[in-house]
C-alpha positions in Angstrom: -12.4 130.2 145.6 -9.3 131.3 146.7 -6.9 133.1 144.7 -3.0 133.3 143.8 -2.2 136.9 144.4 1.5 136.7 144.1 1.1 135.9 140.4 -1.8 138.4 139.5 -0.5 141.0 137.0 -2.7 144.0 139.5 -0.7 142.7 142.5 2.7 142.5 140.7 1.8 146.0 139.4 1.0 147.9 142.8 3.5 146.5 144.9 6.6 146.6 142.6 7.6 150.3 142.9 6.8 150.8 146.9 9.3 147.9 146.8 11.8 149.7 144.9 11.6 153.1 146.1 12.1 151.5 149.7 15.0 149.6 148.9 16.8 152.2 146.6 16.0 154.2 149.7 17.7 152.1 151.9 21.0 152.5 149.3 21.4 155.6 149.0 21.0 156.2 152.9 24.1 153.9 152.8 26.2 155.5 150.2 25.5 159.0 151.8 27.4 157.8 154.6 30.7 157.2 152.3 31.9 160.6 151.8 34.0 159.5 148.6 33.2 160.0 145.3 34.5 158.2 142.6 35.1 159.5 139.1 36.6 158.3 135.5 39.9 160.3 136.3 40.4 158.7 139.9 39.3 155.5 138.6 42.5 155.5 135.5 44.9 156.9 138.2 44.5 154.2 140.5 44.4 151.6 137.5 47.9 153.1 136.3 49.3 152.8 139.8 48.6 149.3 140.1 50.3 148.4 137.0 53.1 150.5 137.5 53.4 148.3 140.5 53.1 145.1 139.5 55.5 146.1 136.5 58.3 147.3 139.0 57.9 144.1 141.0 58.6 142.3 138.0 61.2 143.8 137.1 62.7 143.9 140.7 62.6 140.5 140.9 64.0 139.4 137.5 66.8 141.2 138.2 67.6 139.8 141.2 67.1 143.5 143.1 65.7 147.0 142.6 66.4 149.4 139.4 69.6 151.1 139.8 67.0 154.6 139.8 65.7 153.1 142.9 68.9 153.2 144.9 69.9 156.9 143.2 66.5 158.1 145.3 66.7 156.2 148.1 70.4 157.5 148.8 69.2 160.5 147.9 65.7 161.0 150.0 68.1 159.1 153.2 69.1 156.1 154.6 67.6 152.9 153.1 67.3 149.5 155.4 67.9 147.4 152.3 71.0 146.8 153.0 69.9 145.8 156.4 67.4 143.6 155.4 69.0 142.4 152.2 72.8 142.0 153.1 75.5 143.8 150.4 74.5 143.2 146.3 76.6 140.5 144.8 80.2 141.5 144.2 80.9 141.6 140.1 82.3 138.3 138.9 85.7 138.6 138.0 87.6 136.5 135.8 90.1 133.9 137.3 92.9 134.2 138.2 92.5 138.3 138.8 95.9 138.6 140.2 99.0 138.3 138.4 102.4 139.0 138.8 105.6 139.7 136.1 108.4 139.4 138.7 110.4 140.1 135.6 114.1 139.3 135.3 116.7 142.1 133.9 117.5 141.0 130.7 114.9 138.6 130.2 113.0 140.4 127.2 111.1 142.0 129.9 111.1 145.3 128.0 109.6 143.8 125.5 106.7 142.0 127.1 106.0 145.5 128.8 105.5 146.9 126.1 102.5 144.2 124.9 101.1 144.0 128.2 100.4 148.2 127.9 98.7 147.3 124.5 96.9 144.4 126.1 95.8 146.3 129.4 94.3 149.2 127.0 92.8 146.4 125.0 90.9 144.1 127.4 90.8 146.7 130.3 92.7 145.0 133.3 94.7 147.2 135.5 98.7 147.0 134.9 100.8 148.0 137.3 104.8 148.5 136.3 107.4 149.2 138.8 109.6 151.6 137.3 112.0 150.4 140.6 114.8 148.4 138.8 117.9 148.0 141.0 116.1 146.7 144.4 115.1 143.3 144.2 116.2 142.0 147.5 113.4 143.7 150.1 113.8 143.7 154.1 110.7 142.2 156.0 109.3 145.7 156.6 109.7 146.0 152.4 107.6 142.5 151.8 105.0 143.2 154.1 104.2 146.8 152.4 105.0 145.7 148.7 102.8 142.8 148.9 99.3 144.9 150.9 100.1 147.3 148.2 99.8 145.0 145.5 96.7 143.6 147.0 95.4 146.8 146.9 95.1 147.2 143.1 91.4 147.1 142.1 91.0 143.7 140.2 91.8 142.3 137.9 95.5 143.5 137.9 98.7 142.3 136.7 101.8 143.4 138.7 105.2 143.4 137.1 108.4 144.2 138.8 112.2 143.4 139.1 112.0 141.7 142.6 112.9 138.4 144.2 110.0 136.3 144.2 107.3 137.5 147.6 105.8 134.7 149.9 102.3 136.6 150.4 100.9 132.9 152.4 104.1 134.2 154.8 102.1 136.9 156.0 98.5 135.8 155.8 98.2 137.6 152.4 96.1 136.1 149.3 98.8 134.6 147.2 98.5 135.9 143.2 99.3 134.0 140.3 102.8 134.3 138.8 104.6 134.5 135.6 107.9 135.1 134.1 110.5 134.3 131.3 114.0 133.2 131.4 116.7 132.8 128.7 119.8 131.2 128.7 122.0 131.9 131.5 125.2 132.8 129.6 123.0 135.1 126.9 121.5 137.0 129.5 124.6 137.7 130.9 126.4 138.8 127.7 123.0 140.7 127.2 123.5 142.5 130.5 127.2 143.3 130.0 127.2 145.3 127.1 124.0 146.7 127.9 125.1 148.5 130.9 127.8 149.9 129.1 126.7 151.0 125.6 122.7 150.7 126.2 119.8 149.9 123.6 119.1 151.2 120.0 116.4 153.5 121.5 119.5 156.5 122.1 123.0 156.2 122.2 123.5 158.3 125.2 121.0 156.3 127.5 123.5 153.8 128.8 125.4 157.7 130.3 122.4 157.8 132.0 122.3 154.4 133.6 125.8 154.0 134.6 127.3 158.0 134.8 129.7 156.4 137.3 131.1 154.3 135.2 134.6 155.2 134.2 136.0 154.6 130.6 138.5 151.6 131.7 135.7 150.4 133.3 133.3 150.8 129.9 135.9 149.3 127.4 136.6 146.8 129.7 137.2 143.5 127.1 134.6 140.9 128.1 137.3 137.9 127.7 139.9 139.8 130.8 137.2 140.4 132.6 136.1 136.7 132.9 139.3 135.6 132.8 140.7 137.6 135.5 138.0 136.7 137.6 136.8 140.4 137.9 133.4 140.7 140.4 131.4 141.5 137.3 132.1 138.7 135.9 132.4 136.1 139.0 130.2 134.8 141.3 127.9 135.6 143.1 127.2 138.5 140.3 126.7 135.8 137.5 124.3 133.9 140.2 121.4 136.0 139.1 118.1 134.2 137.7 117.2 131.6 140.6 117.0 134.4 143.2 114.2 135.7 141.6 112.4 132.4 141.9 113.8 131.4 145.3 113.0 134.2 147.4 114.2 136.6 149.7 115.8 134.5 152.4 119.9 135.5 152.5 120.7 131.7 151.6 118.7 132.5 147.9 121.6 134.6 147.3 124.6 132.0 147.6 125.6 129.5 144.6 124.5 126.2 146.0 122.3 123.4 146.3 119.6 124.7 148.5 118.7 128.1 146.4 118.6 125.9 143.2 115.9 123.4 145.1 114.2 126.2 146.3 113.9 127.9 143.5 112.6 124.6 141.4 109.7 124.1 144.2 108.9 127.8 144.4 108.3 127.5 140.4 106.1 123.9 141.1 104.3 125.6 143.3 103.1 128.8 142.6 103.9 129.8 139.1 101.1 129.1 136.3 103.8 129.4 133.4 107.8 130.3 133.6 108.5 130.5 129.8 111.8 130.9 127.8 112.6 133.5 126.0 114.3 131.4 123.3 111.0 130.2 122.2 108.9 133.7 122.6 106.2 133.0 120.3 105.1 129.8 122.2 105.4 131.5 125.8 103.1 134.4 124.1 100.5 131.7 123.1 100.5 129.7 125.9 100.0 132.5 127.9 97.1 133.4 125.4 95.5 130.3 126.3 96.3 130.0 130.4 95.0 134.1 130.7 92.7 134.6 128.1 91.6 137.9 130.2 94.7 139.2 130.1 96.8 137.7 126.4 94.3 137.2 124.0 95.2 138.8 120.5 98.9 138.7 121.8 100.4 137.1 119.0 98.9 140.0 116.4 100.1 142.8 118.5 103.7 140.9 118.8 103.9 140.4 114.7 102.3 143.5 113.7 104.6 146.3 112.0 103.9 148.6 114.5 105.2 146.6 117.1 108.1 145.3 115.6 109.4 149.0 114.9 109.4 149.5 118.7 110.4 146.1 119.7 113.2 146.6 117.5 114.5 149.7 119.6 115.3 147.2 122.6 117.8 144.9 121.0 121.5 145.4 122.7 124.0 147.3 120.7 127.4 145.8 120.0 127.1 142.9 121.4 129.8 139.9 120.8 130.5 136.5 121.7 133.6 136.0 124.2 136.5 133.2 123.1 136.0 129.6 123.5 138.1 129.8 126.5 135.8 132.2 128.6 133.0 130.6 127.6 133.6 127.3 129.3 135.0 128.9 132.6 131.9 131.6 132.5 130.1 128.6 132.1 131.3 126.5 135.5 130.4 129.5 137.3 127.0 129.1 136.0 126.8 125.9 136.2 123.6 125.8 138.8 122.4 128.5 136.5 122.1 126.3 133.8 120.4 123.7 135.8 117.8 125.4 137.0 117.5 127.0 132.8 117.0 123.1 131.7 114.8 122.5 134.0 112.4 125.3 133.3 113.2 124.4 129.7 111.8 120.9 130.3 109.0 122.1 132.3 107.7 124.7 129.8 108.4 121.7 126.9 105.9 119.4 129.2 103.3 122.2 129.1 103.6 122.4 125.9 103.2 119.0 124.7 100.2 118.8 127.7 97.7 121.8 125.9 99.0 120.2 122.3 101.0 122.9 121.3 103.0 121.4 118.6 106.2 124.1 117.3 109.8 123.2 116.6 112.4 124.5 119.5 115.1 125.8 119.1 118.4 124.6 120.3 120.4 126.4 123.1 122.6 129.1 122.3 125.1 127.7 124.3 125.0 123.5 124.4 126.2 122.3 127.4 127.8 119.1 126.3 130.3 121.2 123.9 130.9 123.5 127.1 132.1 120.7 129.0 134.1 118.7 127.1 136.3 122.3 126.0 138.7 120.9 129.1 139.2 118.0 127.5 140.2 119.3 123.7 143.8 119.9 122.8 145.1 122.9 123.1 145.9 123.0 119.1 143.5 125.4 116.8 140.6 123.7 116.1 139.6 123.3 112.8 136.3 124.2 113.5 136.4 127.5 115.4 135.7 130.0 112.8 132.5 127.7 111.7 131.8 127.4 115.6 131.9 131.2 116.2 129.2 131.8 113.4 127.1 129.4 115.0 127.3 131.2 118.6 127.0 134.5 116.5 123.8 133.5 114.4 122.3 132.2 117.8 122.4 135.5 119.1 121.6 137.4 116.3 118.0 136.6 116.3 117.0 138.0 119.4 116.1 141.8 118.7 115.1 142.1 122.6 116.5 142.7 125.7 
């Protein structure tokens, strides 16, 4: 009878440990050739650098690049090929637009917007930039070219401000900034400017010494009404042709009364200004530019009606101040009379951007209308009944304007 050997308990019993002491001989021959050794410490360190690693590729990735740490050392231990291999890190995103400028015209109330755009800079932490330069506004080429690279300079966002003639940057191949600026009416600024240079501001009554020391006492005293009337330069043109240079440019023709500065001047303002307000209706021009820069204006409109403010705005109003006769007024005004143009149209403009974001507020009527200017030539030369009523009008339009 033959047997089954492979399943008798004696067999199973005598071969199963030759069997296993050959092949746990055969396993240790083969880990005696390893010379590692492996232990519980080296085992956790190995664990801990694997999920350190994982964790930092992570966190590389969500981020869109390695932890700032990881830069310091690499700068530190040498040169790293990232940047090779990787191109520069995205530039910060910066608001739009980042470039302003405040070509601001004398008499304007630019003093007084100076003074919120340092509250607003410190505020919302853009970079502002005023030109204490107030008597050059007209610039050779030489002038432009360095004026404008040094505005473009300024780390961004900025906002530039500056007596000066509007700058073509496109001219010269340079990125073209956003503009802004506020105008009044053209006789108000110059009645504004008059007695200014002579007696100054409310903040000292010596500072208009310091402005005009060459200016001699018959010069000083000099009655607003003779000098219009006896067509003195001050009060002639081209000196009362002041607010469209500033939006025209810096070519010579900007500077002569005429046609061509006043269209120039008008497409200039189409073109590359994103607001030129009036300073008639302040309060609106502060709010619209609240809304077209929020970067730059928001919380404006509490700065401008706080107490504080108002104590230093108050410091910038012109001191004695008066309205000339009848007379002057309508021959000061046909000097003016592109001046007063170009005021309307701006008024118009800034009226239409108004009524487009749905600003709804009640304007105010010019100081000086225009249709009662021109139709003086054709009154009697009788008093008028209606002069002393007429003079309080022109008086109370100029008496709310505390700024410059």
């Amino acid at each position: 009878m033959m047997k089954n050997f492979s399943s008798s308990p004696l067999h199973s019993n005598n071969q199963t440990p030759n069997h296993v002491r050959e092949r746990n001989n055969r396993k240790y021959s083969l880990l005696s050739a390893i010379p590692l050794r492996f232990s519980l410490r080296g085992y956790g360190f190995c664990m801990a650098t694997l999920f350190l690693f994982c964790f930092g590729s992570l966190f590389y990735q969500l981020n869109g690049g390695p932890p700032k740490i990881l830069l310091d050392i690499r700068q530190y231990l040498g040169e790293s090929t990232y940047l090779d291999d990787h191109g520069p890190p995205a530039p910060r995103v910066l608001p739009f637009p980042s470039q302003v400028v405040y070509n601001r015209v004398g008499k304007c109330g630019s003093r007084t917007v100076v003074i919120l755009l340092r509250l607003l800079a410190e505020k919302h932490q853009f970079n502002l930039v005023s030109s204490d330069i107030h008597n050059k506004t007209r610039l050779t080429k030489h002038e432009q070219v360095d004026l404008m690279k040094n505005i473009s300079n300024i780390p961004q966002p900025f906002l530039y401000t500056r007596h000066v003639h509007f700058l073509n940057f496109t001219r010269f191949r340079i990125e073209q900034p956003v503009y802004v600026n506020i105008i009044r009416d053209p006789i108000n600024r110059f009645l504004s400017n008059y007695f200014f240079r002579r007696f100054g501001d409310w903040r000292g009554e010596q500072n208009h010494l310091i402005r005009t020391p060459g200016m001699k006492d018959d010069e000083r005293y000099l009655d607003i009404n003779v000098c219009i009337l006896e067509n003195y330069p001050e009060c002639s043109n081209p000196r009362v042709f002041y607010i469209i240079p500033y939006f025209c440019g810096q070519h010579p023709q900007c500077r002569e009364p005429g046609v061509w500065a006043l269209e120039r001047a008008k497409q200039n303002v189409l073109e590359n200004y994103l607001l030129v307000g009036i300073l008639e209706e302040l309060e609106d021009v502060l709010l619209l530019l609240e809304r077209l820069l929020p970067h730059y204006f928001t919380g404006v409109l509490n700065i401008y009606k706080s107490p504080d403010y108002k104590k230093m705005g108050n410091m910038t109003g012109t001191v004695r101040k008066h309205t000339p006769t009848l007379e002057a007024l309508q021959v000061l005004y046909h000097r003016m009379r592109y001046e007063y143009e170009f005021y309307n149209f701006i008024r118009d403009q800034f009226h239409l951007m108004k009524k487009k974001i749905g600003l709804k507020s009640v304007s105010q009527a010019p100081a000086h209308s225009p249709a009662f200017l021109r139709e003086l030539v054709l009154r009697t030369p009788e008093p008028l009944d209606e002069d002393e009523e007429l003079d309080a009008d022109l008086e109370d339009a100029n008496s709310w304007l505390v700024h410059p």
